[in-house]
PALUMKOL-788318 format. One record per residue: x, y, z of N, C-alpha, C in turn. Coordinates in steps of 0.02 Angstrom, whole numbers, plus 32768, in hexadecimal, padded with zeros to 4 digits. Atoms other than C-alpha are relative to their C-alpha. Last residue first. Example, Ala and Ser with C-alpha at 12.3 -4.5 7.8 and 13.67 -1.06 7.14 Angstrom:
# PALUMKOL-788318
7FD67FC57FFD82AC7FCB81657FD980378025 802D7FC5800082677F1F8186802D803C8000 
END
This chain:
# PALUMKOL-788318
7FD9804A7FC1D90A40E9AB4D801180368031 801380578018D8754157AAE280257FD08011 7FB78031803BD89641E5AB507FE67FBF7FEB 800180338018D7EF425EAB8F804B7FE47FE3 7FEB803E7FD3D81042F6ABEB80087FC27FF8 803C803C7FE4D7A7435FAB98800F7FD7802A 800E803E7FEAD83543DCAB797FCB7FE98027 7FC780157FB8D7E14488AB6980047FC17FF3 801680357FCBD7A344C0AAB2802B7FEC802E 802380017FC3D7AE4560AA4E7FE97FCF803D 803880007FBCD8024518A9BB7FEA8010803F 7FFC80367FD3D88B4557A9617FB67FFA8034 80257FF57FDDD89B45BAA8B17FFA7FCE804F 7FC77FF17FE1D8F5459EA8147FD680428030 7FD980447FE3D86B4528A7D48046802D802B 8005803F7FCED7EB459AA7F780177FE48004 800F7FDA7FA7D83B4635A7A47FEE7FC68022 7F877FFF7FF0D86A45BFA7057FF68035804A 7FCD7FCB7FFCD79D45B4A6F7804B80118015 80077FC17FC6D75B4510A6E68040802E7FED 7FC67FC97FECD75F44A2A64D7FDE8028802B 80247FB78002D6DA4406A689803680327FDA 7FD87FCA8015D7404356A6627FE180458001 7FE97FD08050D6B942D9A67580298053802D 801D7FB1800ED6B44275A70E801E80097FDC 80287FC98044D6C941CEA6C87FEB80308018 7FF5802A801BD6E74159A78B7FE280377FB8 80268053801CD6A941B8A80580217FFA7FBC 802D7FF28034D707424EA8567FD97FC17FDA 7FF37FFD8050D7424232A9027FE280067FCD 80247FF3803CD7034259A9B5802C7FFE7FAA 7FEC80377FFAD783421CAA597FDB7FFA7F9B 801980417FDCD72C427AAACB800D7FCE7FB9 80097FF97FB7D73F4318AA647FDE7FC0802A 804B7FDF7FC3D76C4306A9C7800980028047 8045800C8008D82942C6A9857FAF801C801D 80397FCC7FF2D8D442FDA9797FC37FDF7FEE 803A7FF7801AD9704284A98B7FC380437FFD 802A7FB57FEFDA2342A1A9957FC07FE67FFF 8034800E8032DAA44201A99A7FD280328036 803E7FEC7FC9DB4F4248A9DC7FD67FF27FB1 80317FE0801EDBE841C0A9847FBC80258032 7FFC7FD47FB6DC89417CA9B87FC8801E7FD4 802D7FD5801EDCD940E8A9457FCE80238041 803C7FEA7FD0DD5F4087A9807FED80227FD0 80007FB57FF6DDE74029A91D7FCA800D8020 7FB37FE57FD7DDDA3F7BA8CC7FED804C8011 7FC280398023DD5C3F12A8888030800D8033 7FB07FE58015DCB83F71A8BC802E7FDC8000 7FCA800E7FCDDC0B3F08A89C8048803C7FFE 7FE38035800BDB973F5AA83080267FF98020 7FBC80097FEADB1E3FDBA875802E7FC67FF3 7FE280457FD3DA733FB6A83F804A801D8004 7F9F7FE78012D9F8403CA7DF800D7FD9803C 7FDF80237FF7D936404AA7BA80477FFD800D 7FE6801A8030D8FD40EFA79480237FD18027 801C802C7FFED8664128A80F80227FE97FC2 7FF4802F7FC4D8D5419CA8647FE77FB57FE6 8033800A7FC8D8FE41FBA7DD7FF57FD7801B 80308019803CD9924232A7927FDF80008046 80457FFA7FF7DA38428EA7BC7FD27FCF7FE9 80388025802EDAE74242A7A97FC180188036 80247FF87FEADB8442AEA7FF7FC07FDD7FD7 80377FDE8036DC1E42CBA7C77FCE7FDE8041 802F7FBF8000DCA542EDA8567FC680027FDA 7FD87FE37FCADD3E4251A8287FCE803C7FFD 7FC77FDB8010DCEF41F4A7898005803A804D 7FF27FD07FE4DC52417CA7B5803C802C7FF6 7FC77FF97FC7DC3440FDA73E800280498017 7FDB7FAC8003DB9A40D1A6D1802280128044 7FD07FFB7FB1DB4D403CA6AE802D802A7FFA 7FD17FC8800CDAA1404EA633803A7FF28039 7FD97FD37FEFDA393FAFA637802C80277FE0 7FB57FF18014D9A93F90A5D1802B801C803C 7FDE802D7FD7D9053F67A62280587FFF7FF1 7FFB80138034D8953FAEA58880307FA98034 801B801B8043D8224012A5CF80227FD67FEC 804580108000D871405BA6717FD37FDE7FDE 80267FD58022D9264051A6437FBE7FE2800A 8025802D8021D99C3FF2A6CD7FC480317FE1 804380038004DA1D4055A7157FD87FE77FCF 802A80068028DAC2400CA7537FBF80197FF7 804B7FF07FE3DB35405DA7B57FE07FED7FB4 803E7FF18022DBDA4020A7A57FC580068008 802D7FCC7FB2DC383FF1A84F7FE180337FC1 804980217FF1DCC63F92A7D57FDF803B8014 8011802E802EDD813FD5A7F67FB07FE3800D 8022802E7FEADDB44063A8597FF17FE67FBF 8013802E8027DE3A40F3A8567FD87FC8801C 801E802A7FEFDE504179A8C37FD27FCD7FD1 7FD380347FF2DEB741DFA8547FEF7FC88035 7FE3801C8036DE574274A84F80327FCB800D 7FD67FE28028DDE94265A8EC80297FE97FCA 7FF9801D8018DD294206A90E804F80507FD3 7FCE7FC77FD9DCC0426CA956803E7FE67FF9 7FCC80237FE3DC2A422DA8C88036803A8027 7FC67FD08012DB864290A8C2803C7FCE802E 7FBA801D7FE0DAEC4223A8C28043802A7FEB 7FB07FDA8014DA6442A6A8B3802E7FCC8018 7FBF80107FC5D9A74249A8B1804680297FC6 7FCC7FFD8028D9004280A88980437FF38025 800E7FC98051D8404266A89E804B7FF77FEE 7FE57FCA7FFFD89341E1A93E7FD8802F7FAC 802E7FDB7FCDD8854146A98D7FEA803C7FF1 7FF87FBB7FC3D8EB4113A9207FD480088013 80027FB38009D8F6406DA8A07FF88020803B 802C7FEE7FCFD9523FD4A8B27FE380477FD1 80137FDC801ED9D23F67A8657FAE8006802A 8022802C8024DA4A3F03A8E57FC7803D7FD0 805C7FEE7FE2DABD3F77A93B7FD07FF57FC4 80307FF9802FDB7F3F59A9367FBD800E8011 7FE37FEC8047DC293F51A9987FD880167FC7 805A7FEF802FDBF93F5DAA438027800C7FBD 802B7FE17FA0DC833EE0AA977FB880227FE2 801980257FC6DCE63E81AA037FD380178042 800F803A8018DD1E3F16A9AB80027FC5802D 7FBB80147FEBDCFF3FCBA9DC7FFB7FA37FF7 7FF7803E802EDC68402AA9B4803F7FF5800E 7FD57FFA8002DC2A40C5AA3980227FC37FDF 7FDE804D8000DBA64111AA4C801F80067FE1 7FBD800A8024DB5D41D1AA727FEF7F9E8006 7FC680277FCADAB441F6AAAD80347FEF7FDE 7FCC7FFF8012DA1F4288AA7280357FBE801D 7FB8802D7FC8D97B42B1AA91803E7FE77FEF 7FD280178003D90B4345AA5980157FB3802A 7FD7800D7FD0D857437EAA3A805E7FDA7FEB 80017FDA7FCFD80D43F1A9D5802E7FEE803C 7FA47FF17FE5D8314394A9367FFF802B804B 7FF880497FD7D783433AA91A8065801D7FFC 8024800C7FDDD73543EEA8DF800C7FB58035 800F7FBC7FD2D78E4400A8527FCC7FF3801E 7FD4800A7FCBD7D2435EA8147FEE802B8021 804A80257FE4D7614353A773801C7FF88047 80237FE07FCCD7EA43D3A7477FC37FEA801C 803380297FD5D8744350A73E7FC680227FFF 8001805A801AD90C43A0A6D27FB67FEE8016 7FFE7FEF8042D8F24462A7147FF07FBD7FDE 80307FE08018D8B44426A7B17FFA801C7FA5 803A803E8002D92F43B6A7E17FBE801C7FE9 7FDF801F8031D9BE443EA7B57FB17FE17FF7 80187FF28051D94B44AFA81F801C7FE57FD3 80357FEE800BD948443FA8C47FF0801E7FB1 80208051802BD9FD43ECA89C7FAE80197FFD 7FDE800F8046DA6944A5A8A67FC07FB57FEF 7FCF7FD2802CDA304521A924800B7FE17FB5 801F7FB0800AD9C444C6A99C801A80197FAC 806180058018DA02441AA99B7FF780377FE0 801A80208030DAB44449A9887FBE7FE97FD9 7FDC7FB28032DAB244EBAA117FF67FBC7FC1 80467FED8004DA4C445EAA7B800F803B7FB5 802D803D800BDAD9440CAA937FCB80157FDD 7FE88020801CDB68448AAAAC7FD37FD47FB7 7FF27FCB801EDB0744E0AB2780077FE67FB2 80507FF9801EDAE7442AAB6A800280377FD1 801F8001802EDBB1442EAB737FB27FE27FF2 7FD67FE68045DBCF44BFABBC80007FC57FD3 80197FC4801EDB5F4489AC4E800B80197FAE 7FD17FB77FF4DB9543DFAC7D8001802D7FD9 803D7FC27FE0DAE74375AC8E805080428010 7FB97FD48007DB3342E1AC217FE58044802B 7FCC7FF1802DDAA1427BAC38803A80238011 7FBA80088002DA8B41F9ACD6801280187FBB 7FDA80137FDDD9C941FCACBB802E7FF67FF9 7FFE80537FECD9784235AC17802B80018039 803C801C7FF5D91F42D8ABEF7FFC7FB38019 801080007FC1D9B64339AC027FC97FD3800F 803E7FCC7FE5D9FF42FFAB627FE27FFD8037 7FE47FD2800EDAB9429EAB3C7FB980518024 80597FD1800ADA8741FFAB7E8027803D7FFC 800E7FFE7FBFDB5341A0AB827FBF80327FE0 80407FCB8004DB9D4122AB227FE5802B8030 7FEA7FBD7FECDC3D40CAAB4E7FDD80307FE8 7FD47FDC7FC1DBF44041AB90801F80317FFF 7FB27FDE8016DB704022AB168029801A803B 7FE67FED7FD4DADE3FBAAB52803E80227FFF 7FCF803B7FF8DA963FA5AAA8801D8025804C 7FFA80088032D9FC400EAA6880307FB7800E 803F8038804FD99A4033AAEA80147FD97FC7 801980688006DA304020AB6A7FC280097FE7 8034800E8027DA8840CEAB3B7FDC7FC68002 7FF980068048DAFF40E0ABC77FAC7FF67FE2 802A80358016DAC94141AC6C80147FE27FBB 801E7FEE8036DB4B41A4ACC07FEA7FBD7FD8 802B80338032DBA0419DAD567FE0800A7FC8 803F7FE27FEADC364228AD7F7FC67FC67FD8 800C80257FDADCE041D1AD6E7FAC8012802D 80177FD57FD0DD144265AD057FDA7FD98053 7FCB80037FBEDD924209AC9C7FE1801C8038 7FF280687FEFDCFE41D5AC198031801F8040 804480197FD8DCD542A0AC2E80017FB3800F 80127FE87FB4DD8942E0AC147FAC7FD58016 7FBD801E7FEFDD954278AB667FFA7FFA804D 802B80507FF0DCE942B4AB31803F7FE98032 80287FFB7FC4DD494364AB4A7FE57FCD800E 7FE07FF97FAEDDE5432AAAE57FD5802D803B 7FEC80397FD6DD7342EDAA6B80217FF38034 803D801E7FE0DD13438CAA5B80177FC18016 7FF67FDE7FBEDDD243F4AA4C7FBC7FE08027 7FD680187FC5DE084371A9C77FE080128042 802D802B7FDBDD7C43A3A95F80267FE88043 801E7FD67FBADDC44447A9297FDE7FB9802B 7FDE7FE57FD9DE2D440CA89F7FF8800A8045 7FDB80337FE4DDAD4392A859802F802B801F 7FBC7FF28001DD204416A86480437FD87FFA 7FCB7FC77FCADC8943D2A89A80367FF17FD4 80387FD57FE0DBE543B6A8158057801A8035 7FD47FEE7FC0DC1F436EA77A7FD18036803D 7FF47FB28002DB824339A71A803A8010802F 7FAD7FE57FE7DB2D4299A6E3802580477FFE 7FD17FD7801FDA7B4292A6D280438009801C 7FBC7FF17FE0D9F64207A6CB8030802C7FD1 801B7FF67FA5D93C420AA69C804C8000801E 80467FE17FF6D965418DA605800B801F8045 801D803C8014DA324163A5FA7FB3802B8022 7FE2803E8006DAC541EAA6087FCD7FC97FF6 802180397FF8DA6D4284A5E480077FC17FFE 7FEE80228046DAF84309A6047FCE7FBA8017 800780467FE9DAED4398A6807FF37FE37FAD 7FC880377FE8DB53441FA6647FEF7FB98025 7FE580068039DAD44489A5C780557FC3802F 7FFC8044802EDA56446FA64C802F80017FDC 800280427FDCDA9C44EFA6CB7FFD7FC37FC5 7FAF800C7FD0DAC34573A640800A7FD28026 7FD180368025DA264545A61380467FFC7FFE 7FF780397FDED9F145A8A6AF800D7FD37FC6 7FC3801A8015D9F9464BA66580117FBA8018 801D8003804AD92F4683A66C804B7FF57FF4 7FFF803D801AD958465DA72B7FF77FEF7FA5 80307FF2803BD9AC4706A7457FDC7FBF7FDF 800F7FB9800EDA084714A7D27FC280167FD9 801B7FEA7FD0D9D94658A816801180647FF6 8046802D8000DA184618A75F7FDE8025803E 80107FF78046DAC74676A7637FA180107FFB 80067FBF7FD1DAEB4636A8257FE580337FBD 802C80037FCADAD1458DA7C97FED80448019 803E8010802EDB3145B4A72C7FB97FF88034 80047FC48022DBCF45F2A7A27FAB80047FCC 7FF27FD77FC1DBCA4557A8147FE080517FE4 804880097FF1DBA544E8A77C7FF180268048 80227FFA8044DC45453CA7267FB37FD98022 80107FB4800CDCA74535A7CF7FDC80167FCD 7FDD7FEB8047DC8F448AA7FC7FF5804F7FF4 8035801F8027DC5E4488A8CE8014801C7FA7 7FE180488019DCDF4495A9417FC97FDD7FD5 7FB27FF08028DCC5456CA94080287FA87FF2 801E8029806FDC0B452FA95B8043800B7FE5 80027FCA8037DC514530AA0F7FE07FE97FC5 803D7FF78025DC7A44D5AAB67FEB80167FCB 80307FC77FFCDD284512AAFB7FD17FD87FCC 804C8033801ADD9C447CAB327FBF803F800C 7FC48036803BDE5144D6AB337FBA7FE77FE2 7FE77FFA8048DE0F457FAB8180097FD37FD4 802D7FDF803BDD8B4533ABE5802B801F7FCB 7FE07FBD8022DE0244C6AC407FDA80277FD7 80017FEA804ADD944451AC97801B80467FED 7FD580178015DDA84409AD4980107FF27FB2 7FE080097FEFDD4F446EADB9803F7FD37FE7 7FF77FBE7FDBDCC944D7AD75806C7FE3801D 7FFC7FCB8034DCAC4442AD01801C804E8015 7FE78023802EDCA043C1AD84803A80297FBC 7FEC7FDF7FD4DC35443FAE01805B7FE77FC1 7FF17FA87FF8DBD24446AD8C8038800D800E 80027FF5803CDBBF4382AD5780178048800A 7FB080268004DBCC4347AE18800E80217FBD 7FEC7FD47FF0DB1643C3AE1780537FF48007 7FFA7FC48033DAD04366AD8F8034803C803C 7FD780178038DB0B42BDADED800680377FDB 7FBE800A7FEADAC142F8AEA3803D800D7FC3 7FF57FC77FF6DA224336AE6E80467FF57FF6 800A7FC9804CD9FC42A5ADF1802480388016 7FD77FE38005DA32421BAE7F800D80427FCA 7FD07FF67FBFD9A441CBAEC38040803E7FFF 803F7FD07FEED93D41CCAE0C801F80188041 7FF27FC3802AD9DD4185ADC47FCC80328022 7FC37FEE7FF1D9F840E4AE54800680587FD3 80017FC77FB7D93540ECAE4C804680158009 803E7FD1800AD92140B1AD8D800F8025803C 7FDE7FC28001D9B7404CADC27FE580257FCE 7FE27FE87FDED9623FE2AE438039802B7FC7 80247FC57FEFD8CA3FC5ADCD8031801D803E 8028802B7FB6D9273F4CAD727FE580458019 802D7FD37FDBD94A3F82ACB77FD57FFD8050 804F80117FEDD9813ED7AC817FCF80378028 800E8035803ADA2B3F13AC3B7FAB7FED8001 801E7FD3802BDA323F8EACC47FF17FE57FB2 803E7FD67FEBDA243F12AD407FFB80317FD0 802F80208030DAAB3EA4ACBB7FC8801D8037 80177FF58040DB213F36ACDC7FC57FD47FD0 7FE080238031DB243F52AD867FDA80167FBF 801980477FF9DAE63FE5ADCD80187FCE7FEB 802A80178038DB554068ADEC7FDA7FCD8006 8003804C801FDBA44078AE997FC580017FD2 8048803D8009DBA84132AECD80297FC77FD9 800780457FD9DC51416FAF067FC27FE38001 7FC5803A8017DC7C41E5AE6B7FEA7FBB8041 80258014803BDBD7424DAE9480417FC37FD0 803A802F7FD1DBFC4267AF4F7FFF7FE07FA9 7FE180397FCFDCB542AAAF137FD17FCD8009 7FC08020803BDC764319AE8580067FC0801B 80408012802BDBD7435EAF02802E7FC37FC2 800380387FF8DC604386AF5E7FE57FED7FEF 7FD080287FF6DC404443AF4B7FFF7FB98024 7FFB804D8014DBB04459AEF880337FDD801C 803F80248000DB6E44FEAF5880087FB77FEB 
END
């Protein structure tokens, strides 16, 4: 059914890069033109030029102690401090936490690896910075990643692990987590190296670095700026952790020096885009509702 679909989908011509810089309305259609084609280049992609034994998908590349505390928590949620007791409150509203495996990570970078070599198009992140080696990670946006095993993958994080973390921490969050979106980037010096201070689009965000042992980098601190007072906090990424908080916490990317840096940014927010206002109070809800998943169909909506 897809065959060639690989071939047709390697010989499109992208748009340039300052049309997608200025969002022209010819590559709004170059993605809307080609959705069938690209998700189905993605199948056939995966069917045809991925080792599933070597590059297998899994929570088995995810830390084994928040792996084990997680699956813990969804038995029985009245054990879920087990979860909290491995995140660590690095600065207001933010949490640091290993999240993949450093042993095991290799096997996600040597699938990203296969997908940059895959010559299949794909949309970078241009809300934020035109990142070139970024790529839309959720279905809801044009030119994402649309190869099966890993959405699976994808959704298995949302779902499984950042929905009820974010809930336990956040719970003025329930109800503006339903939806997902997701995109990788990519820091490297002189080209995209930084990202001026901003807040999210987003109730809550998962930056989880991919980032192996011994891949060293200099700079590319994340600064967050404290709601009240304006203080920064700058806090470095370590090879797999992972910094939670919420969307509406300030934070800037500091230039990188040396070395790359490789990161998927998660969000969850309402439906159409819906966040919580500014001082919702802290309700406690029931540990059943936070380890629990919403009933709702993608809306469809992406904020870039």
């Amino acid at each position: 059914m897809f065959a060639n679909q690989l071939q047709l989908a390697r010989a499109l011509e992208l748009p340039t890069r300052q049309a997608m810089l200025y969002r022209e309305q010819s590559v709004q259609h170059f993605w809307n033109s080609n959705t069938d084609l690209i998700t189905n280049a993605w199948i056939e992609w995966e069917t045809t030029s991925i080792d599933s034994s070597t590059f297998t998908l899994d929570d088995t590349l995810l830390d084994k102690n928040l792996r084990e505390a997680v699956k813990q928590a969804w038995d029985d949620p009245a054990k879920e401090l087990a979860v909290k007791a491995l995140l660590h409150e690095v600065a207001p509203d933010v949490f640091q936490f290993q999240f993949f495996d450093p042993e095991r990570r290799a096997v996600l970078r040597g699938y990203l690896e296969q997908v940059w070599n895959s010559q299949i198009p794909m949309r970078p992140p241009y809300g934020i910075v035109l990142n070139r080696r970024g790529a839309m990670l959720d279905s809801r946006s044009e030119g994402y990643l649309a190869a099966p095993s890993f959405q699976t993958f994808y959704n298995e994080i949302l779902n499984t692990y950042m929905r009820p973390i974010s809930r336990m921490l956040f719970p003025e969050v329930i109800g503006f987590d339903t939806q997902t979106f997701g995109f990788s980037i990519y820091y490297e010096p002189n080209i995209d190296s930084s990202i001026r201070p901003h807040t999210d689009a987003s109730a809550v965000t998962l930056n989880i670095n991919l980032n192996l042992p011994g891949e060293e980098f200099t700079g590319s601190e994340v600064d967050f700026y404290h709601p009240y007072t304006g203080d920064i906090k700058s806090l470095t990424f370590k090879p797999g952790t992972a910094m939670l908080h919420r969307g509406n916490i300030a934070h800037a990317a500091k230039p990188i020096t040396s070395g790359e840096r490789t990161n998927f940014v998660l969000w969850l927010y309402g439906e159409r885009g819906r966040l919580p206002t500014q001082g919702t109070p802290r309700i406690p809800v029931d540990a059943k509702q936070r380890w629990s998943n919403p009933n709702k169909p993608n809306d469809g909506y992406a904020p870039f």
